[in-house]
C-alpha positions in Angstrom: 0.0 0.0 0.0 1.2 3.4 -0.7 2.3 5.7 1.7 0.5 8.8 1.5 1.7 10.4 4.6 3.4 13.2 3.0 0.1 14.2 1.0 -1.5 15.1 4.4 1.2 17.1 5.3 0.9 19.1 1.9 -2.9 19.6 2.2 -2.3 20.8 6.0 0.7 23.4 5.2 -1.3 24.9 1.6 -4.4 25.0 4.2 -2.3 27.3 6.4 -1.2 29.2 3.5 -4.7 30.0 2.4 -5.6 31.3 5.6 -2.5 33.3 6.0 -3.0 35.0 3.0 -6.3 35.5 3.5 -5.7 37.7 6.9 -4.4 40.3 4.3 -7.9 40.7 3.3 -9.7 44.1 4.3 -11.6 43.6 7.1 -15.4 44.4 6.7 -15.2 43.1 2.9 -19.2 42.9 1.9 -18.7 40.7 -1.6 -22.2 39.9 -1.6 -26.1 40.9 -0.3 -25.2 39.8 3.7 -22.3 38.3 2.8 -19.2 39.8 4.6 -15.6 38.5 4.9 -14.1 39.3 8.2 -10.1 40.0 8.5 -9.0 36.7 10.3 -5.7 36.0 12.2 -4.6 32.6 12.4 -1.3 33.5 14.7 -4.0 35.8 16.8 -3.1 32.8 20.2 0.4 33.4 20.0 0.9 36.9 19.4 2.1 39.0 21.8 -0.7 41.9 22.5 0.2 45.0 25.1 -2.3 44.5 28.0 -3.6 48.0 27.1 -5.1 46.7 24.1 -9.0 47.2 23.7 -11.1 49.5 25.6 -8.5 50.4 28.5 -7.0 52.3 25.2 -10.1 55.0 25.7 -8.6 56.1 29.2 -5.2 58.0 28.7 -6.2 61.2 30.8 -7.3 58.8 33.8 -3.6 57.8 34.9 -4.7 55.1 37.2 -2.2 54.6 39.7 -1.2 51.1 41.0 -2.8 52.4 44.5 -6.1 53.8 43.3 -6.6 50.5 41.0 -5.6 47.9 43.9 -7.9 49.9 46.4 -11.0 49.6 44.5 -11.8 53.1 43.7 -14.7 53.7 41.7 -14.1 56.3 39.4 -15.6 58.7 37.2 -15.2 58.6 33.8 -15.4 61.0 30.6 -17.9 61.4 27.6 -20.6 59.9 28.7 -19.7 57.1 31.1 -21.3 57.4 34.1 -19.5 55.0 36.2 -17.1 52.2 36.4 -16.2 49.7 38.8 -12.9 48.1 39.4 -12.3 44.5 40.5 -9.2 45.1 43.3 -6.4 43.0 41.3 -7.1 44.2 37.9 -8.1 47.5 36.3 -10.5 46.1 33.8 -13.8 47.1 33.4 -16.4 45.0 35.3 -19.3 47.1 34.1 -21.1 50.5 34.6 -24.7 51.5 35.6 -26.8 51.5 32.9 -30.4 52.6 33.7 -33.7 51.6 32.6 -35.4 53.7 29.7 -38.4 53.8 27.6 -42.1 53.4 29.0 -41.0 53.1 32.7 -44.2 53.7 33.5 -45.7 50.3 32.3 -43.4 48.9 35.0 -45.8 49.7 37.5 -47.4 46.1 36.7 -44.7 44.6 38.2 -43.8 46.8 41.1 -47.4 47.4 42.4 -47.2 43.2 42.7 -44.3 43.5 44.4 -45.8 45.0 47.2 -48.1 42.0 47.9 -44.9 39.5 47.2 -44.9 38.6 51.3 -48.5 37.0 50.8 -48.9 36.2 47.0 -46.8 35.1 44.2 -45.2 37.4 41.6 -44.3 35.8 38.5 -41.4 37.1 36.2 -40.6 35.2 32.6 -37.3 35.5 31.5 -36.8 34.6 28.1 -33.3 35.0 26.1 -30.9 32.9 23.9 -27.6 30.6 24.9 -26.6 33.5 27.5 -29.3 32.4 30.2 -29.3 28.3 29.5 -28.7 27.0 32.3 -30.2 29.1 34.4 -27.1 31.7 33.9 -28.4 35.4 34.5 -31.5 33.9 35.6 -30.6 32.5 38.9 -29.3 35.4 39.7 -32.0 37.6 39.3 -34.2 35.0 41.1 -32.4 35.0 44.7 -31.6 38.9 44.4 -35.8 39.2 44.4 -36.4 36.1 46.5 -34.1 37.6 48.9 -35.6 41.4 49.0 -39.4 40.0 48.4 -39.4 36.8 49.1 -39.9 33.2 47.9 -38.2 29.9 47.4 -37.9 27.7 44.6 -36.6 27.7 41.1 -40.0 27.6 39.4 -40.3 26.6 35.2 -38.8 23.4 34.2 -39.2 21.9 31.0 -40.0 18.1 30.4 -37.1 17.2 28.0 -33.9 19.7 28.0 -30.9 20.8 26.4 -29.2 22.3 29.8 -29.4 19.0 31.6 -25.5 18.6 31.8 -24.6 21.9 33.0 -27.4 23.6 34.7 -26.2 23.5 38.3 -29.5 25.2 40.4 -31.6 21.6 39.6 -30.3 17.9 38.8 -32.8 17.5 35.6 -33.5 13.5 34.1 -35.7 11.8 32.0 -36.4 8.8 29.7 -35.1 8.8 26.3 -38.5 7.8 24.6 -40.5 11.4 24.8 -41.3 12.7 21.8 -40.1 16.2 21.7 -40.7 19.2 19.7 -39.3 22.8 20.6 -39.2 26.6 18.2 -35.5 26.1 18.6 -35.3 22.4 16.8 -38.1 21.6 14.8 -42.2 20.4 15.1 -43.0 17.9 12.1 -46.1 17.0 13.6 -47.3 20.4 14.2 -48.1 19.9 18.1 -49.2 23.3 19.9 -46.2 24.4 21.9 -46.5 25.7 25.4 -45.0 29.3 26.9 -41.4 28.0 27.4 -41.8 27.3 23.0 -41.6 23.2 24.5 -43.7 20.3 24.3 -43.4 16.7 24.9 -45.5 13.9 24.4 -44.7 10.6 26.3 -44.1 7.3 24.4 -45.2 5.2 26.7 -42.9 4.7 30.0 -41.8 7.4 29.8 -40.5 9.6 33.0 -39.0 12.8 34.2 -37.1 13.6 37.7 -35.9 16.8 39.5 -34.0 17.1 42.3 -33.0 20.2 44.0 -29.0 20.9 44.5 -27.2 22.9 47.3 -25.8 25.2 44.1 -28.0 27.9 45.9 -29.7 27.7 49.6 -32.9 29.1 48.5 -33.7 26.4 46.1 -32.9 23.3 48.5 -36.6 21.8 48.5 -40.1 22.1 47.4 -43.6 21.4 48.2 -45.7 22.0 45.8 -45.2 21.0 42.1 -47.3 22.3 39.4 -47.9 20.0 36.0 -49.3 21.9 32.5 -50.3 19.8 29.6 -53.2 19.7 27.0 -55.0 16.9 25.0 -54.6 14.3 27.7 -56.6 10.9 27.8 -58.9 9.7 30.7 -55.8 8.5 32.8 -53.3 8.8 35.9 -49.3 9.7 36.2 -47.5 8.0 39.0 -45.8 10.5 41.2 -43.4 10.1 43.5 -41.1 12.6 46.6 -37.8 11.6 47.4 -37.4 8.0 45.9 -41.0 7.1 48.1 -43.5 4.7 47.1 -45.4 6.0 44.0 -49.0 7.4 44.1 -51.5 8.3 41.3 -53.7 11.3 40.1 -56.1 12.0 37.3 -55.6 14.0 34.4 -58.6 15.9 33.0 -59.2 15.0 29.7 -61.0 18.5 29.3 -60.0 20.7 25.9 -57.6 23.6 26.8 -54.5 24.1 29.3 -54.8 21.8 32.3 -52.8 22.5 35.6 -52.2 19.6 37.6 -50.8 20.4 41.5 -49.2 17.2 43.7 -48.1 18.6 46.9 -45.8 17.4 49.8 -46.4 18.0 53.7 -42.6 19.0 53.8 -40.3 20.2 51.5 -39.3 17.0 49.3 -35.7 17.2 47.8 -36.8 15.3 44.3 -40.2 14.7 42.1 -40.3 11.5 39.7 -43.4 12.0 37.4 -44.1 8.9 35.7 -46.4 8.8 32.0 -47.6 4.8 31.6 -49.3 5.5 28.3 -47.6 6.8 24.8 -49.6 9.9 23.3 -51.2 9.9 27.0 -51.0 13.8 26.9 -48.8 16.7 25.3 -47.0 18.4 28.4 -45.6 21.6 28.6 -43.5 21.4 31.8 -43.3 21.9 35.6 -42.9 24.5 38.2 -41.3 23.8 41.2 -42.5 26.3 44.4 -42.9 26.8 48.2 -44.9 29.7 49.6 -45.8 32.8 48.5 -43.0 35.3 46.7 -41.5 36.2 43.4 -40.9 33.2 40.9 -38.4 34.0 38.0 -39.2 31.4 35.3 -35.8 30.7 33.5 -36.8 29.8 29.5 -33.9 29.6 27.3 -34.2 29.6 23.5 -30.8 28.4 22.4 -29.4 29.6 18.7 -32.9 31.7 18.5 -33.2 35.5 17.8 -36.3 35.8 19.4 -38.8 36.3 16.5 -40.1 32.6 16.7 -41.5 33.6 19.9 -44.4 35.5 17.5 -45.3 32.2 16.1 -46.6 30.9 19.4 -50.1 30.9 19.5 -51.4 34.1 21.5 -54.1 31.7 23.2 -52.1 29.1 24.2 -50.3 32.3 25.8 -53.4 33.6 27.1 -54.5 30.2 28.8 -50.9 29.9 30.6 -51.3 33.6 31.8 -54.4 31.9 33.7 -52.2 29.7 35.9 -48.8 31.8 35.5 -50.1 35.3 35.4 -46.8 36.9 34.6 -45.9 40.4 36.2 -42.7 41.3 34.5 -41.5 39.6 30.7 -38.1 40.1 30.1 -37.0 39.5 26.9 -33.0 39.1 26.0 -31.8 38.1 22.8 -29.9 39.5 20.1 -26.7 37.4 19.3 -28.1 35.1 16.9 -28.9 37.5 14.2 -26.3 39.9 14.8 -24.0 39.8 11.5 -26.6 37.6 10.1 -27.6 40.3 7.6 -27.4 44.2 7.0 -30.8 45.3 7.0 -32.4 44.9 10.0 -35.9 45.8 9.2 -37.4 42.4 9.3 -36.2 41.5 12.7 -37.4 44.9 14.0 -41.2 44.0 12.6 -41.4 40.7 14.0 -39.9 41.5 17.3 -42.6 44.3 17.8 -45.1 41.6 16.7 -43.7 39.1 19.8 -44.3 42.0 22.2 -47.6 42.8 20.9 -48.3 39.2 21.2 -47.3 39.4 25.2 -49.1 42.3 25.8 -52.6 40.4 24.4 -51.9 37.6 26.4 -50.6 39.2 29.5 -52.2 42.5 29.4 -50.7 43.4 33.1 -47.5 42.6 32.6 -44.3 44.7 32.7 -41.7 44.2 29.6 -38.5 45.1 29.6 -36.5 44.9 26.1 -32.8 43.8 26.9 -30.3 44.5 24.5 -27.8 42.9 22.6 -24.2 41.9 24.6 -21.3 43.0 23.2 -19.4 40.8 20.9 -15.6 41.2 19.9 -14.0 39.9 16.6 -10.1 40.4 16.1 -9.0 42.9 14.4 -5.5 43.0 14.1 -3.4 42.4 17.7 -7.0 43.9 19.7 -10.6 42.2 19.9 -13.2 45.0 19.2 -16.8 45.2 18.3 -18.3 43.5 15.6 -19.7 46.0 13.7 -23.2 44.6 13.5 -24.2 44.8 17.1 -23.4 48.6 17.2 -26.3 48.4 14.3 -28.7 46.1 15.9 -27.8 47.5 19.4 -29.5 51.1 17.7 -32.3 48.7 16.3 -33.4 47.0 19.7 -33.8 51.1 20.8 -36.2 51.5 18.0 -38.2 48.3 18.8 -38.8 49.3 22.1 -39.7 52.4 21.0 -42.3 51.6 19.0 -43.3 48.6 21.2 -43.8 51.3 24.0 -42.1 48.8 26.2 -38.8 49.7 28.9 -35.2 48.8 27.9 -32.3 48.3 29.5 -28.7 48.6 27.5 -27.0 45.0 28.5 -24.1 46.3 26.2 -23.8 50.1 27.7 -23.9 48.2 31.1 -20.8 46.2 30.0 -19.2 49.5 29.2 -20.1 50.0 25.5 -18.1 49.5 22.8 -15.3 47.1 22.7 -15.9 46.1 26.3 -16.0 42.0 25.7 -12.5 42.1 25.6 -12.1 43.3 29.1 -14.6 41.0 30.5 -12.7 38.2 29.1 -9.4 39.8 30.6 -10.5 40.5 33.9 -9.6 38.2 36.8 -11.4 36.5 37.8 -12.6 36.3 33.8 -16.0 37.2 33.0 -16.4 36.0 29.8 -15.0 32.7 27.5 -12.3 33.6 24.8 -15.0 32.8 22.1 -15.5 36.5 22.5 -19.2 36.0 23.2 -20.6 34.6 25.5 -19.9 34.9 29.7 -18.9 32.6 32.2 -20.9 31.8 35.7 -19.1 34.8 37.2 -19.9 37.1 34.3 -24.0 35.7 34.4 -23.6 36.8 38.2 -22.6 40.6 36.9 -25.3 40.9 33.9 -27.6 39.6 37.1 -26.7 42.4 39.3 -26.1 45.4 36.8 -29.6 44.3 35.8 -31.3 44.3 39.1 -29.8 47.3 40.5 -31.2 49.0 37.5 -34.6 47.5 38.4 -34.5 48.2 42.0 -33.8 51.9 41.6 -37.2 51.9 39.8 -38.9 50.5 41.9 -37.7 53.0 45.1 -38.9 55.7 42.5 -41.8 53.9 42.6 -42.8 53.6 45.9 
C-alpha cells in the first residue's frame, strides 16, 4: 500500500497558506447581499498583545495609579460614562450602571405586585438565547428578588432539556422515549407548543425527575409542584417525593390548558413523574414552588433570535397567563442574528409583533426589552466590536420604541463598545475567549447590573 503520509502534510501546510493570505484581506469586505468576509488572524493565540489593548485604550487622561486601582476606587469617567467599577487586582472594566429607559411607567405592573410578594406570588418570565441556559443570568436575578421580596424555589422546568448537563441550580432526568418538539429544533407533527416554545409527548414509560442541589440555599426543597399539559386521555401519572412509594392522580381530559398540582407536607428534595401511556398527553413542563414570593421562570431559546417567539399561539399564551399570570416579561436576545444580515428591518417588525403578542396575552404585565451583549471579533493584535451589534444595538432602541415597552442597555452596562475584551481579561474572567458569551461569574454581573437597574425603579416607585 502506498504511503500517502506526506500528501497530508501538503494539504495541512497549503491550508495554512490559504488562511494566511487570507488575513491580508480588508476587514469588513461585503462581496455579496449579507455576505461579509471578516479579517482573520490565524497566529492571533500566540501573538504578543500589550495589556492596554482594547477598551482600556479609551482612558489615557485617567492615569490610574497602582494604588487607586488595587484599592478599588470607583471612578468617574469622561464622555458619557457614568460609572465604572474596578475589580481590586485588575483594572479592567467590570461594568457601569446602565439605567432603565423607555415606557418606565408600564413597569408599575410589576412593582405594584411587588408589594403584595410577602402573601402572594409574583411571576417574572425571563426569556433570552444561549446567554441564560442553564439558568445563567437567571438565577441570579431570582435569589436577588427572593431575597428582597421573598420566595423559594426555582420555578419553570421543561420536560425534556438541552441544559441538563450543566445547569447547576436543579439535577434535571428523564427517559429517552419522549417525543419532543421545541421553536429552537423543529415540530413535524405540528403539536401546539407551550409558553417555554416546549412540548413533549410521552411514548409510553416514559418519566421525568428533579432534584433540587445545594448550588443555591434558596432552592434546597419544594412542596408543591405544578404540572401543564393539554390533550390528555382519561388516565393517571404516578408520582413520587424523594425515591418514596409512588401514588396516582387524574388527568382531566377536558380541551384547553390543564394545571395539575401534587403537593408534599414538607419540602421534598426530588419529584419523579411517571407517563404509563404513549400519546397519554402533550405536556408543557413543571414548576417547582414553596410559599408565596417572586418566581423567575428561566426559558432559554438556544441559537434563536427571538422572533419565533411570534409564532406561538397568542391563546395558548393567554391560557398559561391563567395559571402563570406573569408580572414582568423580560425579553434578551440579540446574538443570533447579529452579523446575520445588513438590514435589520425584518427582525425589527417581528420582534414588535412578539411583544404585541405578550401584551394580548398578559395585558398586566411589565416588559423590559434587553439588548444585545457585546461581541468582539479580532482585528488585528486587539478584539473590538463587531460592527453589527453597534447596528442592531440602535435597532433593539427603535423596537422598544415603538413597542412602547422599557429597555435596559446590556451592552452600555458592559461598558459600551469594545468592552468584551475586558470581561474576558479581567480576573477573575467574565467572559470565555470565544468573545461572546460569559462565564458563571460574568452571568452573576449581567444579574446584578440588571437588578440594580430594576430596583432603583422600583424605590422611585414607591
Amino acid at each position: 500500500m502506498k504511503n500517502r503520509i506526506a500528501e497530508s502534510f501538503y494539504i495541512v501546510a497549503t491550508a495554512i497558506i490559504i488562511l494566511f493570505l487570507t488575513s491580508f484581506i480588508p476587514t469588513e469586505k461585503e462581496i455579496a447581499p449579507n455576505f461579509i468576509l471578516r479579517n482573520i488572524d490565524i497566529f492571533s493565540d500566540i501573538r504578543n498583545v500589550e495589556e492596554n489593548d482594547g477598551l482600556i485604550n479609551y482612558l489615557p487622561e485617567l492615569n490610574l495609579s497602582k494604588a487607586s486601582i488595587l484599592g478599588g476606587l470607583n471612578l468617574p469617567i469622561f464622555d458619557g460614562f457614568s460609572e465604572v467599577f474596578y475589580n481590586a487586582s485588575t483594572p479592567y472594566f467590570q461594568g457601569r450602571k446602565s439605567p432603565i429607559v423607555g415606557n418606565k411607567k408600564q413597569l408599575s405592573f410589576f412593582f405594584e405586585a411587588l408589594k403584595s410578594a410577602k402573601t402572594k406570588t409574583v411571576r417574572v418570565a425571563h426569556y433570552g438565547d444561549s446567554a441564560i441556559e442553564g439558568d445563567l443570568v437567571t438565577a441570579d436575578i431570582r435569589e436577588t428578588l427572593q431575597k428582597r421580596f421573598g420566595g423559594t424555589g426555582v420555578g419553570w422546568l421543561g420536560i425534556v432539556s438541552q441544559d441538563i448537563t450543566f445547569r447547576m441550580t436543579t439535577k434535571h432526568s428523564f427517559s429517552d422515549n419522549w417525543d419532543a418538539a421545541a421553536l429552537y429544533s423543529s415540530n413535524p407533527k405540528n403539536f401546539r407548543l407551550g409558553i417555554s416554545g416546549e412540548v413533549s409527548i410521552p411514548k409510553g414509560n416514559s418519566w421525568v425527575q428533579y432534584e433540587a442541589t445545594r448550588a443555591r440555599s434558596y432552592l434546597n426543597g419544594f412542596t408543591n409542584v405544578k404540572v401543564y399539559y393539554s390533550n390528555a386521555k382519561n388516565s393517571q401519572l404516578s408520582y413520587s417525593f424523594n425515591g418514596g412509594t409512588a401514588q396516582r392522580i387524574g388527568l382531566k381530559s377536558e380541551a384547553g390548558l390543564q394545571e395539575l398540582v401534587v403537593t408534599n407536607n414538607a419540602k421534598a428534595k426530588s419529584v419523579k413523574l411517571e407517563f404509563p401511556l404513549a400519546q397519554q398527553a402533550e405536556v408543557y413542563g413543571v414548576s417547582l414552588e414553596n410559599e408565596a414570593g417572586v418566581y423567575v421562570d428561566n426559558l432559554p431559546l438556544r441559537g434563536n433570535s427571538g422572533v419565533d417567539l411570534g409564532s406561538l399561539q397568542v391563546s395558548m399564551l393567554k391560557d398559561f397567563s391563567k395559571y402563570l399570570d406573569y408580572k414582568l416579561i423580560i425579553l434578551e436576545f440579540g446574538l443570533n442574528i447579529a452579523g446575520t444580515r445588513t438590514d435589520y428591518s425584518w427582525y425589527e417588525r417581528e420582534m414588535i409583533k412578539v411583544i404585541n403578542n405578550f401584551k394580548s396575552a398578559f395585558p398586566k404585565s411589565s416588559i423590559i426589552l434587553v439588548s444585545v451583549h457585546d461581541k468582539a471579533m479580532k482585528k488585528g493584535n486587539s478584539f473590538v466590536t463587531d460592527p453589527a451589534i453597534l447596528q442592531l444595538h440602535a435597532v433593539q432602541k427603535t423596537i422598544a420604541e415603538k413597542a412602547d415597552v422599557a429597555f435596559w442597555s446590556l451592552f452600555d452596562a458592559m461598558g459600551g463598545e469594545n468592552s468584551m475584551a475586558t470581561w474576558v481579561s479581567a480576573n477573575p474572567p467574565l467572559a470565555f475567549k470565544d468573545y461572546i458569551h460569559f462565564n458563571e461569574q460574568g452571568a452573576k454581573k449581567v444579574a446584578q447590573l440588571f437588578t440594580e437597574a430594576l430596583l432603583d425603579e422600583f424605590a422611585k416607585f414607591k
